[in-house]
C-alpha angles and dihedrals in degrees: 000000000000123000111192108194115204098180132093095227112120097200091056089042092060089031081062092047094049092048090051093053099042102033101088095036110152079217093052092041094049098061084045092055084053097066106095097203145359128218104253094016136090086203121107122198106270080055097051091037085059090049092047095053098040098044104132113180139089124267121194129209125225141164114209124179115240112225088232120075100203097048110138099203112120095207136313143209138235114183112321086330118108108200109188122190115260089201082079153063139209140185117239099269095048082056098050086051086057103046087054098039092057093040087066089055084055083055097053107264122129136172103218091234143051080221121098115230155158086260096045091045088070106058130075108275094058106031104039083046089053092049087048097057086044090056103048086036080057088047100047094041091050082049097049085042 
């Protein structure tokens, strides 16, 4: 995978080098591969962990400015194109969430709703996100330790 970022912000710049170089952990793929199912997907782990490491394409990064102030999207995609609110900041982590978030919309993976909820908690986009905040927090911790 190549991810092209096209914005000035520097958290987002170290959130994108952390995600390049985690993403495709064997560690990482291997507790994805243990999920046996996700909420609005057939796929089961061992199916999303192989699109996840053999994902071949380019990703950019944008920022864009929603016209309206109070919007409370993080970011979206449109094709292989992440556009993240510039209206917003995030520390390094929160960035990273949403990269790889959004990368699995690249992949395919949607949620039904912009709404979070219990149902949209369980498929990919959010739950293999969340496990992935939780790895590289384990790996930087261990690091800092």
């Amino acid at each position: 995978m190549k991810i092209i970022n096209e914005t000035n912000n520097e958290n987002l710049r170290q959130a994108l080098a952390l995600v390049l170089k985690h993403y495709k952990d064997p560690a990482f793929l291997t507790a994805i591969k243990d999920i046996d199912s996700f909420n609005h997907t057939k796929d089961c782990g061992i199916e999303v962990a192989h699109k996840i490491q053999t994902f071949d394409g380019v990703i950019t990064l944008k920022t864009y400015r929603p016209w309206y102030i109070y919007s409370k999207a993080n970011a979206y995609r449109s094709g292989n194109t992440i556009y993240f609110n510039d209206r917003k900041s995030f520390d390094v982590i929160d960035y990273a969430v949403t990269i790889y978030h959004e990368f699995l919309h690249v992949l395919g993976y949607g949620h039904k709703t912009n709404y979070v909820t219990k149902y949209n908690l369980g498929t990919v986009n959010y739950k293999v996100s969340i496990m992935f905040a939780e790895y590289i927090k384990t790996i930087y911790a261990e690091k800092v330790a």
